[in-house]
VEXBA-727300 format. One record per residue: residue in three letters; x, z, y of N, C-alpha, C in turn. Coordinates in pm, 1 decimal, m for minus. Last residue first. Layout:
residues N
ALA X Z Y X Z Y X Z Y
...
This chain:
residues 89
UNK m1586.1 1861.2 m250.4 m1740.0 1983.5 m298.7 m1754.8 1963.0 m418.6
UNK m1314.6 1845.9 m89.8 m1419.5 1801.5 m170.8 m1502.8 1914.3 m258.2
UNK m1233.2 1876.6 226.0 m1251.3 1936.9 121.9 m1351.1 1873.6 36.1
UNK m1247.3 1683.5 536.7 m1316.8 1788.8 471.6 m1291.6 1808.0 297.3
UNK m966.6 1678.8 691.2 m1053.8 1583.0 675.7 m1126.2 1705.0 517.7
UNK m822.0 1730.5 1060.0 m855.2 1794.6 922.0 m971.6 1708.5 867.4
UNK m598.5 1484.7 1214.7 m703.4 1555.4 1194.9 m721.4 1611.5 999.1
UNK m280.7 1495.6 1330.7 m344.4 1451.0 1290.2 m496.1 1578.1 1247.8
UNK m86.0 1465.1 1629.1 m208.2 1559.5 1570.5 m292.0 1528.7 1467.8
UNK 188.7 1243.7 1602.1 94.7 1258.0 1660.4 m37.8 1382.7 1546.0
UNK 392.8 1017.6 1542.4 416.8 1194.8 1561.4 285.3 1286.9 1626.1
UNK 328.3 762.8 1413.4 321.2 779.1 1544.2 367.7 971.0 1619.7
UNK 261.9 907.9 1181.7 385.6 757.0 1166.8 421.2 794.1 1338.7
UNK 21.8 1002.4 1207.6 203.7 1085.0 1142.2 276.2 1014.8 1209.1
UNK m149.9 826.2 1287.2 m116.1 967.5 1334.4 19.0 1007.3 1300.6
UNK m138.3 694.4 1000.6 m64.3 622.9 1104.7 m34.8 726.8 1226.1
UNK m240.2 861.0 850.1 m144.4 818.8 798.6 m72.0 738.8 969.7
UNK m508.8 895.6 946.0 m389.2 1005.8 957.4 m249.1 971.2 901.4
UNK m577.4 668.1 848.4 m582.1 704.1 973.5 m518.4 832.4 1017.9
UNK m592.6 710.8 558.2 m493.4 630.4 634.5 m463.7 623.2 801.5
UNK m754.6 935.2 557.5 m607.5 958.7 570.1 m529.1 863.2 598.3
UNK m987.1 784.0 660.0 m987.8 860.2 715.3 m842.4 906.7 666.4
UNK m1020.8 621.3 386.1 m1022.4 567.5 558.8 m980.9 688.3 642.4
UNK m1034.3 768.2 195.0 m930.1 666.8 183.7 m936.0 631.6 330.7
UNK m1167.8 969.7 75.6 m1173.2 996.9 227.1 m1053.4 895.6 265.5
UNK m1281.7 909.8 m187.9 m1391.7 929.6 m83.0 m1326.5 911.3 38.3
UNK m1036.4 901.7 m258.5 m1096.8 756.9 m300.6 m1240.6 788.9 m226.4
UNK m895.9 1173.2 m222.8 m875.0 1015.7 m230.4 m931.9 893.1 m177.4
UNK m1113.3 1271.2 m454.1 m1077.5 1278.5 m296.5 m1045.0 1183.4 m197.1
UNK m969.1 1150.8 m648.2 m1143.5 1159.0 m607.8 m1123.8 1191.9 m489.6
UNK m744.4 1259.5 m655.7 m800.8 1128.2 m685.8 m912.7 1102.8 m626.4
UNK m774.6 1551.4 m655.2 m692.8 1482.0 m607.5 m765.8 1356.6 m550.3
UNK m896.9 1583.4 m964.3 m979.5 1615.0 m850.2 m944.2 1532.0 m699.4
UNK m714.3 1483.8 m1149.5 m823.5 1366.0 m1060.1 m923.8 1434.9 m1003.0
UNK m536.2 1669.6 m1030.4 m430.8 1579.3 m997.8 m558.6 1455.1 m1027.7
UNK m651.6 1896.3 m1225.3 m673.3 1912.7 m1064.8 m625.4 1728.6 m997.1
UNK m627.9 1822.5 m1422.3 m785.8 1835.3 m1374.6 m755.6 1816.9 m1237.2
UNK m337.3 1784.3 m1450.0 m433.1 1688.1 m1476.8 m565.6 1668.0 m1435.4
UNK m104.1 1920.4 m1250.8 m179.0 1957.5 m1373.7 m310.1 1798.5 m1396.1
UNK 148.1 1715.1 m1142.6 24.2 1776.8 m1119.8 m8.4 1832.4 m1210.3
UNK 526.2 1699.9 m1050.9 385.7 1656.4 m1117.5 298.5 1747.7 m1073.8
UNK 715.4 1423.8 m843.8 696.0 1553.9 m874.0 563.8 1585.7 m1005.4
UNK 581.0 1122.7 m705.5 681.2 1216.9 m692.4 642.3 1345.2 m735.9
UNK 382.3 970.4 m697.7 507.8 909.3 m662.8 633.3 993.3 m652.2
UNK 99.0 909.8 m816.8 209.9 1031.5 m870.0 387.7 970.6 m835.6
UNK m177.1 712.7 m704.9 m60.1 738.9 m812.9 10.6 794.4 m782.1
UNK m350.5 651.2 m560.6 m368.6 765.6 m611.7 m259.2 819.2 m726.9
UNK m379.0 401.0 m412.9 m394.4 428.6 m551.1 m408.2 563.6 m607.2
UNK m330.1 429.4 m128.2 m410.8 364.9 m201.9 m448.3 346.3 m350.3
UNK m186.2 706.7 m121.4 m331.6 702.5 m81.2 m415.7 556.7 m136.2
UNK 41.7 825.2 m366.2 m18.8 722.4 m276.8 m125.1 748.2 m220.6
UNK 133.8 1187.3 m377.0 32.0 1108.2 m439.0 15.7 964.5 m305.0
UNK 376.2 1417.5 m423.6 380.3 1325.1 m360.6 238.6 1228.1 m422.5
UNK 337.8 1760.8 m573.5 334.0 1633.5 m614.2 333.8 1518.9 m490.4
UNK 386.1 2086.1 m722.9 394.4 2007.4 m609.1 375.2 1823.6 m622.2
UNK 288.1 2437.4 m894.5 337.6 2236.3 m902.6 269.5 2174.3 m722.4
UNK 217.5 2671.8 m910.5 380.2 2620.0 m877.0 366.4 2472.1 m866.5
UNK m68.6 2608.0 m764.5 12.1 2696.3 m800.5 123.2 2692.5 m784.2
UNK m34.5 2306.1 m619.2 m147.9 2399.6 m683.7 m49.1 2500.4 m720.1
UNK m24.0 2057.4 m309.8 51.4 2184.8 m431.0 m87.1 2272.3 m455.4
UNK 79.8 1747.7 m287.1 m28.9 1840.5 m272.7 42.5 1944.7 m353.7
UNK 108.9 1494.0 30.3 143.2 1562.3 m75.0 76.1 1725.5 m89.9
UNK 37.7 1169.9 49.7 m4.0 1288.0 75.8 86.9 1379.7 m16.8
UNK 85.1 836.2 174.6 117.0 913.5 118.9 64.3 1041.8 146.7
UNK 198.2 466.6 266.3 113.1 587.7 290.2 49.6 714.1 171.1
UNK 546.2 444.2 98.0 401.2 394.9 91.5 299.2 517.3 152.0
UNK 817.3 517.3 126.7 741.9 426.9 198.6 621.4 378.7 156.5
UNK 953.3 791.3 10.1 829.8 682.8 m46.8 738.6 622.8 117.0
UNK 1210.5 848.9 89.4 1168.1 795.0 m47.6 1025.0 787.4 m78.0
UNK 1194.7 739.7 400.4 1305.2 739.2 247.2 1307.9 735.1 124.3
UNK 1030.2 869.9 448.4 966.2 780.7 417.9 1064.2 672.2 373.4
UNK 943.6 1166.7 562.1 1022.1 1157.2 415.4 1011.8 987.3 364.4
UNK 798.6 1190.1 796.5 950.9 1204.4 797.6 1006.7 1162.9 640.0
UNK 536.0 1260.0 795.5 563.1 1106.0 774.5 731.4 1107.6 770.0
UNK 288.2 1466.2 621.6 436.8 1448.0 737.6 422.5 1277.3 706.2
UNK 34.3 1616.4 524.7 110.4 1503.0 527.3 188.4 1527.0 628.0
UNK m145.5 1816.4 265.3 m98.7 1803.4 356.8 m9.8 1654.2 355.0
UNK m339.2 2002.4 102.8 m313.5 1871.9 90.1 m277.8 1852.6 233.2
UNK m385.8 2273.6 m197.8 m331.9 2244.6 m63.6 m268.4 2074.7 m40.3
UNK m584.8 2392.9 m412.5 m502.0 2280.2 m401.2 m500.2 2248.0 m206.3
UNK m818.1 2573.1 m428.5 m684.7 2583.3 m451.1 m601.8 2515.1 m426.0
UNK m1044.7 2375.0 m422.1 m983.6 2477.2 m527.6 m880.6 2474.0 m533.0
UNK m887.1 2250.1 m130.3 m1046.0 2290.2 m212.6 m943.1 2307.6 m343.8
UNK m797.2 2135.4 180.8 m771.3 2231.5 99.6 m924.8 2277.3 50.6
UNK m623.3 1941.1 396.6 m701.9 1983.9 339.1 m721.7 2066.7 255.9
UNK m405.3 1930.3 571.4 m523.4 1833.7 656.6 m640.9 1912.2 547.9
UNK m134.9 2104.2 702.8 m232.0 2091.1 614.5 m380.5 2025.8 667.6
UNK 194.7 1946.5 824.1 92.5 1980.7 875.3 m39.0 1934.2 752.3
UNK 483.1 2107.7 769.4 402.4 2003.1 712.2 256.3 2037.3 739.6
């Protein structure tokens, strides 16, 4: 599962193979032990859970770099290199 990002701790990566169970453009992130599936257009919890601070650090992210993972969103779709998109500060 190829990692596009990573800030405190929280690892944010995408595949497109799992789209069985969530056909909606998608990221998934892990902090410690917790793992989570998150939409890109909403930011909603389509799978697994988050801790809370971190899960609207997440969010925020998100919602800055919404153009730029959907564009890695289609990269996937297509099997293709997707790019690293910068860490939130």
């Amino acid at each position: 599962m190829p990692t596009i990002s990573m800030f405190y701790g929280i690892l944010v990566s995408m595949f497109f193979e799992d789209t069985d169970r969530h056909h909606l453009a998608h990221i998934h992130v892990r902090y410690a032990g917790d793992k989570a599936a998150i939409a890109i257009e909403d930011g909603r919890v389509l799978a697994g859970g988050f801790p809370p601070k971190q899960l609207k650090m997440v969010q925020a992210w998100i919602e800055i770099h919404k153009d730029e993972l959907l564009a890695d969103w289609e990269l996937a779709k297509a099997g293709e290199q997707l790019y690293p998109i910068d860490p939130l500060r």
